[in-house]
C-alpha positions in Angstrom: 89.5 75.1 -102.5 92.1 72.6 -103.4 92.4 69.4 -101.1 96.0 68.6 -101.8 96.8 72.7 -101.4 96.8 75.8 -99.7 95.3 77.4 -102.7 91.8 78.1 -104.1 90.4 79.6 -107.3 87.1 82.0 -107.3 84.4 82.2 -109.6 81.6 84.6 -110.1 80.3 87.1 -112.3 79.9 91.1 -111.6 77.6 93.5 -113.7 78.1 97.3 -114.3 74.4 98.7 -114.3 76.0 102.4 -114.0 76.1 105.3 -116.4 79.6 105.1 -116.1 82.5 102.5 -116.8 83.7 100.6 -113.4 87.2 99.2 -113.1 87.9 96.1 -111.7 91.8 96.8 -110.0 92.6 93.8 -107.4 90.6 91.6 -104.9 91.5 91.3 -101.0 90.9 89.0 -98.0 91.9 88.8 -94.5 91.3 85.0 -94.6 93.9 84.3 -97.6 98.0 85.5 -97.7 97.7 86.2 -101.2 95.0 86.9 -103.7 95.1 88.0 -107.3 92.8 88.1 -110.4 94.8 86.0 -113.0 93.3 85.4 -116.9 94.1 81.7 -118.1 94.9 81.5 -122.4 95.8 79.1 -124.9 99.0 80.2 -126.3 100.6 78.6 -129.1 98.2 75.4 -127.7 98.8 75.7 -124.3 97.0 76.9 -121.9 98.4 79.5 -119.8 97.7 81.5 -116.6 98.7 85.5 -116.4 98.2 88.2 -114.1 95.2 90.3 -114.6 95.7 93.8 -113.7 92.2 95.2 -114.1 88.9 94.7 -116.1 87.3 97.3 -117.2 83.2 96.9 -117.9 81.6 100.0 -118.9 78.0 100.5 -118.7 75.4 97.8 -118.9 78.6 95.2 -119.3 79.3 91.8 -117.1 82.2 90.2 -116.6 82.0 86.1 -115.8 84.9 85.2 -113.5 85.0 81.1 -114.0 87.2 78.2 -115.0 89.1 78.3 -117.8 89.2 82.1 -118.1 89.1 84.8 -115.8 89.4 84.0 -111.8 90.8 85.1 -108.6 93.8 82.9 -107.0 93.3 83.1 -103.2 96.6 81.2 -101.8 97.8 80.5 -98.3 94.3 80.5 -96.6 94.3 80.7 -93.0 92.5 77.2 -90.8 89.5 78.0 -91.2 88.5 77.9 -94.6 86.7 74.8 -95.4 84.5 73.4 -97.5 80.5 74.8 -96.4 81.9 77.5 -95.2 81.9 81.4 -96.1 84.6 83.6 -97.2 84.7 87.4 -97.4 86.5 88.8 -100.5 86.4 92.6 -101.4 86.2 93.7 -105.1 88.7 96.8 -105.5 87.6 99.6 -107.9 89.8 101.7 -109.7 87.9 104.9 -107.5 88.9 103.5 -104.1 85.5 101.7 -103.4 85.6 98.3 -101.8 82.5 95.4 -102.8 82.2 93.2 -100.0 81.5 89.6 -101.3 80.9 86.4 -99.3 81.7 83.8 -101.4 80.6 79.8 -100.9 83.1 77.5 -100.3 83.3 74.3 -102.2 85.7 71.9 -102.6 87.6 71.4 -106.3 86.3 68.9 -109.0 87.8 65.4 -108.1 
């Protein structure tokens, strides 16, 4: 989480160990207004953030969520997200599932 504001960034990294491809469509949380998955690129030398629609890993794959790449924007949290404390995100597949993740919260780089 940012201290200056209402906006974080969410790192992590998710495996596939199924026989079959897994798709990656959208995140949600009850303790943020918004959240997205957004990809970050250097295009034509500067460095860019874009939407991420989905990510598709097929078997045996990982996909590393962290700075400079891949990562979820979680904007307008509600009061209670601070720094020590846990959040709840769930990972949307493309079948309808829902991955319940607690994620650590930490304050950004000064």
């Amino acid at each position: 989480m940012t201290p200056m504001m209402p906006m974080g960034a969410g790192f992590f990294s998710l495996r596939n160990p199924c026989r079959a491809a897994v798709v990656l469509t959208g995140v949600r949380s009850n303790r943020f207004g918004d959240t997205s998955m957004h990809v970050t690129r250097v295009e034509g030398g500067v460095s860019r953030m874009r939407p991420l629609p989905r990510v598709v890993l097929r078997p045996g794959e990982r996909a590393d969520f962290r700075p400079g790449g891949r990562h979820l924007m979680l904007m307008a949290p509600d009061t209670t997200v601070a720094p020590g404390s846990k959040v709840r995100i769930d990972l949307l597949l493309g079948d309808g599932r829902r991955i319940p993740v607690d994620f650590d919260v930490r304050t950004a780089a000064p």
